[in-house]
C-alpha positions, -999 to +999 in steps of 0.1 A: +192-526+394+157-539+390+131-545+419+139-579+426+179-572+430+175-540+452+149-554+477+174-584+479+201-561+486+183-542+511+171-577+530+206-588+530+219-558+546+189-556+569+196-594+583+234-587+586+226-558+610+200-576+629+209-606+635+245-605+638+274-586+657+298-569+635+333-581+636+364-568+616+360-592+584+347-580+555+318-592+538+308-596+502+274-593+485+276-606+448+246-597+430+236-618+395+234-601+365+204-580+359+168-597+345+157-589+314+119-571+323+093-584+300+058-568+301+026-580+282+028-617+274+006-626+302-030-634+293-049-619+326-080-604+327-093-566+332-069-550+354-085-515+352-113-503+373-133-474+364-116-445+388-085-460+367-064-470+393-048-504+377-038-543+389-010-558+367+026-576+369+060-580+349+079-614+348+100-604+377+072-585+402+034-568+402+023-536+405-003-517+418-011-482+396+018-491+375+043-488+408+057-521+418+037-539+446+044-567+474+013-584+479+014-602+511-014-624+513-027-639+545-056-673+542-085-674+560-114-700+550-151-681+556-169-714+562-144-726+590-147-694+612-179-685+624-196-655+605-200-634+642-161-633+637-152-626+602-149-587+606-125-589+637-107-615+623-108-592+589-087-566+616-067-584+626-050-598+595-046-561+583-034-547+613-011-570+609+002-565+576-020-589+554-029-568+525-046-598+503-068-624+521-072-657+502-101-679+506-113-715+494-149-713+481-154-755+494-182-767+466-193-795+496-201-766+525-223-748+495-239-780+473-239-810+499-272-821+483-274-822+442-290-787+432-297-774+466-270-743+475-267-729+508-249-697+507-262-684+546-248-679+579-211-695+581-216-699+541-221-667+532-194-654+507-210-626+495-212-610+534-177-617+541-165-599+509-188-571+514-167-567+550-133-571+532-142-545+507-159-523+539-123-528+556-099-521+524-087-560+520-083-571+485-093-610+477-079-637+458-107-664+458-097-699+457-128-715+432-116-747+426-137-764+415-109-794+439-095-775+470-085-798+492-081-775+520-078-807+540-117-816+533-136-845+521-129-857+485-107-823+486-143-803+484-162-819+460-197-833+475-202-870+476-224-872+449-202-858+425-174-887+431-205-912+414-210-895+382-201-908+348-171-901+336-146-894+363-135-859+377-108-835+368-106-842+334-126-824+304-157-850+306-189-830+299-210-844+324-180-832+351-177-796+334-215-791+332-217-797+365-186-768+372-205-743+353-233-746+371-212-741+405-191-717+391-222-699+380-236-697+415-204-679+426-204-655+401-235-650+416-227-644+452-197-619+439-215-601+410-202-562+415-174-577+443-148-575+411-121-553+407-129-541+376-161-529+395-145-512+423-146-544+445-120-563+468-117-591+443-083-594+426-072-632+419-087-663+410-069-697+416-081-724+392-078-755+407-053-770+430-024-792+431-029-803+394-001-812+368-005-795+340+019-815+319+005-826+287-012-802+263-048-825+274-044-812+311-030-778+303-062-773+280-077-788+310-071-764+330-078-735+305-113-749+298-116-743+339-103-704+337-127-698+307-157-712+324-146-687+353-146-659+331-178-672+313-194-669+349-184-632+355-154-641+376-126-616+355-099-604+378-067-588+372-054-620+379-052-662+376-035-687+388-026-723+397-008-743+418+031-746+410+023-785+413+058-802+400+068-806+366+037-785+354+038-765+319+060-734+329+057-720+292+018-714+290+008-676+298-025-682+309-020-693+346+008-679+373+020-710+392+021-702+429+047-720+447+046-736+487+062-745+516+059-752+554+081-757+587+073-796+588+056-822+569+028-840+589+015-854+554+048-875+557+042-913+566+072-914+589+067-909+626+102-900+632+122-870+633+128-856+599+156-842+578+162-807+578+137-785+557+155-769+525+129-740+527+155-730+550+184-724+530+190-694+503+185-710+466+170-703+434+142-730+442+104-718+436+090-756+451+095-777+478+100-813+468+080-824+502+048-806+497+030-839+476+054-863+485+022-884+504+008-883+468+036-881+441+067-889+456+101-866+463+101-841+434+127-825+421+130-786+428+119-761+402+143-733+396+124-699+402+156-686+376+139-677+344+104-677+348+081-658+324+057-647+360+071-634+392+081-658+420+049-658+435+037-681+469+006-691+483+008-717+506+041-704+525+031-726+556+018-701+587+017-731+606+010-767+599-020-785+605-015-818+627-026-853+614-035-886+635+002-900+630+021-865+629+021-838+654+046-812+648+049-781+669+057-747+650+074-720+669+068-687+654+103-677+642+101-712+624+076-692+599+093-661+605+126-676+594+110-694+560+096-664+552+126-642+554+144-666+530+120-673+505+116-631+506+157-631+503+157-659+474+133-639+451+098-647+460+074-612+449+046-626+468+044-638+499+012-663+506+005-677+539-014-709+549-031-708+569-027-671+580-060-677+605-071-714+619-104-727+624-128-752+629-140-780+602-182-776+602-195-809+606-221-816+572-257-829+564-245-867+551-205-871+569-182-851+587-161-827+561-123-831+570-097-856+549-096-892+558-079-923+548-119-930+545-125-911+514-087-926+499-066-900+512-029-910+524-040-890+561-063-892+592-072-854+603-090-843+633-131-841+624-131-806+637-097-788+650-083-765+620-062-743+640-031-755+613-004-738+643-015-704+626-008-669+633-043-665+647-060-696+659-087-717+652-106-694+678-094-660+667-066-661+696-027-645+686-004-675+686 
């Protein structure tokens, strides 16, 4: 029985006991058939440090010094919480059971104005890796170079929305422009790499880009290998799962989302019940985009070539000017048990830890219908209903 199967079993039989009083039916667990284990066609970077302990995954789960591994990965966002905080707030996602803090590295909070970087005080990534590393956390850095994050123009600074050639697309004067902002925070996490004894793990190229078309995929790879170019080589890469994106390529593991509610949604009325909430074989959730792309259809996590891997498994949900939901903790609790149940081999939380949008040189920094974005969020409240608030306080 392979990793996947037996911690299934074990959830199953865990829930039953828990949750529910044993009467005299009997009750049936039927298992699929066994997945083939495939090891080595993933292109990921050096997963070796030098005392040899090891970083690498299997189509069905990773593993950590060649064992199999649960990351549980809990997002925080350095530039939102103030830097007086960042070690407590480091605590207090470990003690409780974050092993993997994820971060967004916003290019508008570090480049506001062309060729001037700010990497200080609030901004200072460097300092709040040196405290994850001080405190045992491993990091998967969100680079971009688009976050959104809920930010203006999704993190890019106003002046680059002007330049020739459009964004997010292989036009030279865009990519120039990445390297050098890539280069800077290769900079700030020179030595902070795995494969140098550091805390740094992942790297997620991009966000919420369709990879559909061989011009988008390569795209996409032309990011990663500016990454690499800029010293950023981590056991491992990936993207968003964003729907009907290239599921074949090897170069990228999609990480997959979904949350309690959708406040992105347009209506103001009570909405249908969530399917994250129901046992499947589905890696997406056809709401997350639907502001942007429409209702997608679900993406089978059955036969994928990377383990069912999340990143944005809502801790909460951030509240827009037309949508307020309320989250109740077991409403996370509950997603999370059956996305764990249905397969999922990482467990990603967004937000894991709240804060507070900084307010920037030019404009305020949160999403707005202003900057052609389908939602109106508050200029400063981030708390996004998390685990741990926008001011550090236990939901």
């Amino acid at each position: 029985m392979n990793f996947r199967l037996s911690r299934l079993l074990l959830l199953c039989i865990s829930l039953l006991m828990s949750t529910y009083v044993w009467s005299q039916k009997d009750y049936t667990v039927v298992l699929p058939k066994e997945s083939p284990l495939i090891e080595g066609h993933l292109k990921q970077g050096t997963h070796l440090s030098p005392s040899g302990h090891s970083f690498s995954l299997n189509n069905l789960y990773y593993l950590k010094d060649g064992q199999p591994w649960y990351p549980v990965m809990g997002e925080i966002h350095y530039g939102r919480v103030p830097r007086a905080d960042w070690e407590e707030s480091i605590l207090k996602m470990k003690a409780s059971g974050v092993t993997v803090i994820a971060t967004y590295v916003f290019w508008n909070y570090h480049e506001e104005k062309e060729n001037t970087y700010i990497w200080e005080g609030n901004k200072d990534l460097r300092h709040f890796l040196e405290l994850c590393h001080q405190h045992g956390m491993y990091v998967w850095l969100r680079i971009g170079p688009w976050c959104h994050g809920e930010v203006r123009y999704g993190g890019f600074p106003d002046w680059l929305m002007g330049i020739e050639g459009g964004v997010r697309k292989d036009n030279p004067v865009y990519l120039k422009h990445v390297e050098r902002f890539f280069n800077e925070i290769g900079k700030q996490a020179e030595g902070m790499y795995f494969k140098n004894e550091g805390p740094v793990i992942g790297l997620q190229i991009e966000n919420e880009y369709r990879f559909d078309s061989r011009t988008r995929l390569n795209h996409m790879l032309n990011l990663k290998r500016i990454a690499i170019q800029s010293g950023m080589d981590v056991p491992y890469y990936t993207a968003t799962g964003w729907p009907k994106s290239d599921l074949k390529q090897t170069e990228l593991i999609p990480v997959w989302g979904g949350y309690p509610e959708a406040p992105w949604s347009s209506k103001v009325t009570e909405l249908a019940l969530s399917r994250n909430y129901l046992f499947s074989s589905w890696a997406s959730d056809p709401a997350v985009g639907a502001d942007l792309l429409g209702e997608q259809e679900n993406t089978t996590s059955k036969g994928l070539q990377y383990p069912y891997s999340t990143a944005e498994m809502g801790g909460g949900n951030q509240i827009t000017y037309h949508r307020c939901p309320v989250i109740a903790a077991k409403d996370v609790v509950a997603q999370s048990y059956v996305k764990v149940g249905s397969g999922a081999n990482m467990m990603g939380y967004y937000m894991y830890h709240g804060g507070s949008n900084p307010i920037g040189k030019y404009s305020t920094l949160q999403e707005s219908k202003a900057t052609k974005y389908p939602n109106d969020y508050p200029i400063i409240n981030y708390d996004f209903n998390a685990p741990i608030g926008e001011w550090g306080a236990i939901e």
